[in-house]
N, C-alpha and C positions, 0 to 999 in steps of 0.2 A: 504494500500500500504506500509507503514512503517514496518508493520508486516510483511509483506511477504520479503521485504529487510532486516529485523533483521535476519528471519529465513535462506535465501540463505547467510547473513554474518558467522554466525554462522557452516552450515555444511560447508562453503567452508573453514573454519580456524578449523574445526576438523578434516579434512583429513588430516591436517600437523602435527598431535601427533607424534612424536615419544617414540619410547619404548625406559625407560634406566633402564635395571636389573643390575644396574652396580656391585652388590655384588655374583652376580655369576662367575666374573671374578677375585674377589681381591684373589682366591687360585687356584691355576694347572699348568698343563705346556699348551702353546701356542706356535704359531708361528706365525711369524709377516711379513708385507708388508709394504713397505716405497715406492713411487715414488720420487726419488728429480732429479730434470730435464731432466726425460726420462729414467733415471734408475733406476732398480727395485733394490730395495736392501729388504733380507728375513733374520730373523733373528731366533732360536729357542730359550723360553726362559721357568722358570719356576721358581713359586711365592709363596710365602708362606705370612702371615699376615704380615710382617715385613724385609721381606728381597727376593729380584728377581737377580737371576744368569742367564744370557744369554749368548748364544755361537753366535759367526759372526764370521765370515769367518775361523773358528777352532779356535781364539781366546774367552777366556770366562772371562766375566765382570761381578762380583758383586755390587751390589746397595742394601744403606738400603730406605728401605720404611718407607715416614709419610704420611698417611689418611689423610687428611684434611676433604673429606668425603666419602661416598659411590662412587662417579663418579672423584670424583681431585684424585693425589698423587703426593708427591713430591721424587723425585728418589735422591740419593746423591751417589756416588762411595766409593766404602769402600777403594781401593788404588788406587788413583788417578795420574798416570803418566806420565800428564803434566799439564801445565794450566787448558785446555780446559776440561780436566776430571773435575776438582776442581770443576766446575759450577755444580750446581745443575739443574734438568732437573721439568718440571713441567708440568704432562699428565693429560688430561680432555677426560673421556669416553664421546662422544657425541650421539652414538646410540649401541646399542642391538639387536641382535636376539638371537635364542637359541644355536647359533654355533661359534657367534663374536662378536663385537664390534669393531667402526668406532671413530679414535680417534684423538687429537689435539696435539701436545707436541711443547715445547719449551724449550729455557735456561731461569730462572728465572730471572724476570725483564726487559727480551726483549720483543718485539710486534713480530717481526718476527714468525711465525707456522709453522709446517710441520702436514700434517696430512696423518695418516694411518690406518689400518685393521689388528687387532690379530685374530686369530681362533684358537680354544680348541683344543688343540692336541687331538687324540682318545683317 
């Protein structure tokens, strides 16, 4: 009986794998999905090993990129024009397919999250 309870513990905590190729996504251009309280906000952006230029809403913001590792990075503004820019933002890829990733971000040091969905520009 032990056995049979090991094995139904076991597949039922392997159907919760998720996939994280998260180095598929640290280079190209994407596009992005934020919910923050019932509005959608989309962003286009595009990444290189060390530095991500996105455009909103026809304005375009530069960030340099540090890896921490395959799935972390930490974003910083290169001209930062006000406070609020000054913070540093700090994204954790949570899942993977072959067309996105489902992600966590925040200002560094807060608990507060927002979480969103990039997808591979064609």
């Amino acid at each position: 009986m032990r056995f049979l309870y090991l094995i139904l513990c076991v597949s039922l905590f392997s159907c919760y794998n998720t996939t994280r190729n998260c180095s598929d996504f640290k280079i190209g251009e994407f596009y992005s999905e934020v919910n923050i309280n019932g509005t959608l906000y989309k962003s286009n952006f595009y990444r290189t090993e060390d530095l991500q230029v996105e455009i909103y809403n026809n304005k375009i913001d530069s960030s340099k990129l540090r890896w921490i590792n395959d799935c972390e990075v930490i974003f910083k503004t290169i001209n930062p024009k006000n406070r609020a820019e000054r913070k540093d933002v700090h994204l954790k890829i949570l899942t993977t397919t072959d067309s996105s990733y489902t992600y966590e971000y925040s200002y560094v040091g807060e608990t507060k999250k927002q979480k969103g969905i990039a997808y591979k520009a064609k």
